[in-house]
N, CA, C and O atoms as a GROMACS GRO file, in nm:
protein
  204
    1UNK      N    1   3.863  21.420   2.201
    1UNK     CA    2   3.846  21.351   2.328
    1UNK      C    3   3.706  21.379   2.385
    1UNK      O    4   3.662  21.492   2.400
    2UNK      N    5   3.638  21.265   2.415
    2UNK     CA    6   3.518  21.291   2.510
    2UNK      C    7   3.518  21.270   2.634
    2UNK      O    8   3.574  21.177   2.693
    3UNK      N    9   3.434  21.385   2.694
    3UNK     CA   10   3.452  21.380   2.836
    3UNK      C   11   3.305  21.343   2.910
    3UNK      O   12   3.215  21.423   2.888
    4UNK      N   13   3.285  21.265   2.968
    4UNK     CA   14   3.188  21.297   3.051
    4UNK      C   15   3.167  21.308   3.176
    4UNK      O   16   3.200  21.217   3.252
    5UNK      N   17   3.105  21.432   3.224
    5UNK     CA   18   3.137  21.464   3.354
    5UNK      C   19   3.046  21.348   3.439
    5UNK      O   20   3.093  21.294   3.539
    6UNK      N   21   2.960  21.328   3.407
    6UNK     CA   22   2.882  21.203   3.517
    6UNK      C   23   2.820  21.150   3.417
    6UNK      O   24   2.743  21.223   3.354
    7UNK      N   25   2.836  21.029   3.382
    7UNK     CA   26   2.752  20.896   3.312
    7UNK      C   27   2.597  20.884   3.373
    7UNK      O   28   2.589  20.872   3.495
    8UNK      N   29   2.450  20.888   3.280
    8UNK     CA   30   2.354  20.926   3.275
    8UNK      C   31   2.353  20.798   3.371
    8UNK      O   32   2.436  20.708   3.360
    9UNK      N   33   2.278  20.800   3.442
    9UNK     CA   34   2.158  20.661   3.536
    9UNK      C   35   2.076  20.585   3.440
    9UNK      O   36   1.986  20.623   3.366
   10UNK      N   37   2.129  20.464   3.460
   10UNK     CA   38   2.043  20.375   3.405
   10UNK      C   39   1.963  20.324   3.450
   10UNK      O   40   2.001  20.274   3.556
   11UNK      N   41   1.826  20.298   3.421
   11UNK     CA   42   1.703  20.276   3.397
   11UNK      C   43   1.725  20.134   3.480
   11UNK      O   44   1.848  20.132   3.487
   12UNK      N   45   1.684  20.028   3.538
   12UNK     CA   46   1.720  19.929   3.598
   12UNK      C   47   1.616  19.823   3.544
   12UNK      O   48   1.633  19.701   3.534
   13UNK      N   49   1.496  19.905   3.507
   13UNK     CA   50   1.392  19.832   3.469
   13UNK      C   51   1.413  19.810   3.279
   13UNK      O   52   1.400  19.697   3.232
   14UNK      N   53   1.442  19.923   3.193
   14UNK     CA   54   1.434  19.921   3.029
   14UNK      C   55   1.598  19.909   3.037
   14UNK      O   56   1.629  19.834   2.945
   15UNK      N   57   1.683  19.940   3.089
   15UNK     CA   58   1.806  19.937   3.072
   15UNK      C   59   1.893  20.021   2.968
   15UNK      O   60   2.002  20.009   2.911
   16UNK      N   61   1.787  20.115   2.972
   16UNK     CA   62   1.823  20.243   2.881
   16UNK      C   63   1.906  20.378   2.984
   16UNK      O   64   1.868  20.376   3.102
   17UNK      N   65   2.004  20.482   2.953
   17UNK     CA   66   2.043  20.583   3.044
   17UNK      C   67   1.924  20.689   2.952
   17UNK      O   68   1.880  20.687   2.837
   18UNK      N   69   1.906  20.777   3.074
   18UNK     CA   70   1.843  20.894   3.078
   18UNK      C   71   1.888  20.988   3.177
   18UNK      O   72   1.960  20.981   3.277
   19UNK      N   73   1.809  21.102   3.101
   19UNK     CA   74   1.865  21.212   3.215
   19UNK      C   75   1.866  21.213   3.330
   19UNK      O   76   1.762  21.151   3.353
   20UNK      N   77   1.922  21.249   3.460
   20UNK     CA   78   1.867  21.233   3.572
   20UNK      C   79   1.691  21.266   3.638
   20UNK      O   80   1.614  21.223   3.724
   21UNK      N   81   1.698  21.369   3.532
   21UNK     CA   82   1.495  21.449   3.580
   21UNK      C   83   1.467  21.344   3.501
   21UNK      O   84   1.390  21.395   3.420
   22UNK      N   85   1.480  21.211   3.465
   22UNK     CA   86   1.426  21.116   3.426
   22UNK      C   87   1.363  21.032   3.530
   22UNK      O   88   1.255  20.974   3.541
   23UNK      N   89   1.478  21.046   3.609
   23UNK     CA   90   1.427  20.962   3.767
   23UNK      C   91   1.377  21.062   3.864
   23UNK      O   92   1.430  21.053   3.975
   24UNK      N   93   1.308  21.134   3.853
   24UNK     CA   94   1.235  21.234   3.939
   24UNK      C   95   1.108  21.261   3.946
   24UNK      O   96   1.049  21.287   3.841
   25UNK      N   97   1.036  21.260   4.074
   25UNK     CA   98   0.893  21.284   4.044
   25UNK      C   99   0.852  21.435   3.992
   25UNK      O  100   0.882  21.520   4.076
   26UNK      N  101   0.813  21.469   3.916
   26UNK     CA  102   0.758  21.621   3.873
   26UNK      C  103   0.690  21.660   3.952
   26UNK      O  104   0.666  21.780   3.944
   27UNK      N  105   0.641  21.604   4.038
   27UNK     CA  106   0.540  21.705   4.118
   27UNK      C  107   0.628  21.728   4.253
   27UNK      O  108   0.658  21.846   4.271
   28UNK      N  109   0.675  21.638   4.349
   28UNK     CA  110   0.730  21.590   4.430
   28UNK      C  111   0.864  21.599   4.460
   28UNK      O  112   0.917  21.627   4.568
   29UNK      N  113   0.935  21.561   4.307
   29UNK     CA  114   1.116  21.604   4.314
   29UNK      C  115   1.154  21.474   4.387
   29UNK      O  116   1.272  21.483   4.421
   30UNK      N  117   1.105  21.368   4.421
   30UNK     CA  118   1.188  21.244   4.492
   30UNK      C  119   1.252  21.221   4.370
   30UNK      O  120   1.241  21.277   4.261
   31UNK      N  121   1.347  21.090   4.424
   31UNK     CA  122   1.420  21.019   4.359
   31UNK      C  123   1.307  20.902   4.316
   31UNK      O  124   1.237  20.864   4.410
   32UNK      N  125   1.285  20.847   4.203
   32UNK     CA  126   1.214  20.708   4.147
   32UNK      C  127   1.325  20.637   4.161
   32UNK      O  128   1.443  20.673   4.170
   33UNK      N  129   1.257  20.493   4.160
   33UNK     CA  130   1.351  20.353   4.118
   33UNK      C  131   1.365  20.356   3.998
   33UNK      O  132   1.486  20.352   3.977
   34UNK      N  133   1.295  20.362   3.881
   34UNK     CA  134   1.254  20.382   3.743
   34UNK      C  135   1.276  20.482   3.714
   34UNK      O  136   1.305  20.577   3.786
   35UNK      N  137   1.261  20.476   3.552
   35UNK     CA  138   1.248  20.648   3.494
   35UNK      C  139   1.111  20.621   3.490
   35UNK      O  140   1.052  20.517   3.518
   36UNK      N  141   1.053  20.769   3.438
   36UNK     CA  142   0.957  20.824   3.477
   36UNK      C  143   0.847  20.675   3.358
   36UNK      O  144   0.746  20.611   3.388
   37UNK      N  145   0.929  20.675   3.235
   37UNK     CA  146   0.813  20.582   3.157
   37UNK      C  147   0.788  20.426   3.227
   37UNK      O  148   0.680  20.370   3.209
   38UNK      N  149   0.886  20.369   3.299
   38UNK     CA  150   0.873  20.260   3.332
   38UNK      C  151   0.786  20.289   3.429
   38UNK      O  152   0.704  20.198   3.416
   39UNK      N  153   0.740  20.374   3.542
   39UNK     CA  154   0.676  20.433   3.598
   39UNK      C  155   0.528  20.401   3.598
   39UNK      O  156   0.446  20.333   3.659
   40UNK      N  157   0.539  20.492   3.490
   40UNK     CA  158   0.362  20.463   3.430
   40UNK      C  159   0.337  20.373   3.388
   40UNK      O  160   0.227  20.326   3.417
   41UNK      N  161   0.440  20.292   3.283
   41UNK     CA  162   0.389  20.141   3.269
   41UNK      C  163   0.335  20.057   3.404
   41UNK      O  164   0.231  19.990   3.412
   42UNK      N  165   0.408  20.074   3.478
   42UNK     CA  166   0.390  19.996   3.624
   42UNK      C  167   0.284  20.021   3.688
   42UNK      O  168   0.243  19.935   3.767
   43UNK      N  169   0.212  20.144   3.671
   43UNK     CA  170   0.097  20.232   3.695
   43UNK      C  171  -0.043  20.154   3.669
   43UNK      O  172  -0.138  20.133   3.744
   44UNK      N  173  -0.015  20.116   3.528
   44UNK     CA  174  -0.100  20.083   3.455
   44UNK      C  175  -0.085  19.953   3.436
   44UNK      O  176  -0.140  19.901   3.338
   45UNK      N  177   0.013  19.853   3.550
   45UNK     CA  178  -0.011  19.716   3.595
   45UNK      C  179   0.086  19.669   3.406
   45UNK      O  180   0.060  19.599   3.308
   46UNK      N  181   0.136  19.711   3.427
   46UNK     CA  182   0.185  19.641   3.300
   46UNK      C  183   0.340  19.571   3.386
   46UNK      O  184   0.341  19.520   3.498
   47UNK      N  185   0.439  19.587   3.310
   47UNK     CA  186   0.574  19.531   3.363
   47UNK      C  187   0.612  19.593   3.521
   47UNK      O  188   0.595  19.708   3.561
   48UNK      N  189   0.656  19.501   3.578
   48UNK     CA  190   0.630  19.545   3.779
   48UNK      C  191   0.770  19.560   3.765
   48UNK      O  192   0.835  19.481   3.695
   49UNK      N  193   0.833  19.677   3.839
   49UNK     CA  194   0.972  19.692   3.879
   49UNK      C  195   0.987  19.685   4.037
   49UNK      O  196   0.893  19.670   4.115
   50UNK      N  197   1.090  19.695   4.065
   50UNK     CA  198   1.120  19.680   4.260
   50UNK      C  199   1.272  19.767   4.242
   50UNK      O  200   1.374  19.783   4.175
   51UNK      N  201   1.181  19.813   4.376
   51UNK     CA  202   1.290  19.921   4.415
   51UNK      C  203   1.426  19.864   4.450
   51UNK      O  204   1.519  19.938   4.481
   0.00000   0.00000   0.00000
């Protein structure tokens, strides 16, 4: 039997789950809209996400 205690957050932008410190700023500790890679893509004007 598998259990999972909380189902990972999905990504809204790649539609991939990741860890939760996926959606976290490292310096800062907020919550992101994104994980951290869609992030930087967005950074760097590539694919635009919305909060």
């Amino acid at each position: 039997m598998t259990r999972q205690p909380h189902p990972q957050p999905k990504c809204p932008e790649c539609q991939y789950r990741k860890s939760p410190s996926e959606f976290r700023d490292p310096a800062t500790h907020e919550q992101l809209p994104a994980c951290k890679h869609c992030m930087r893509l967005a950074q760097r004007g590539g694919q635009r996400w919305t909060a």
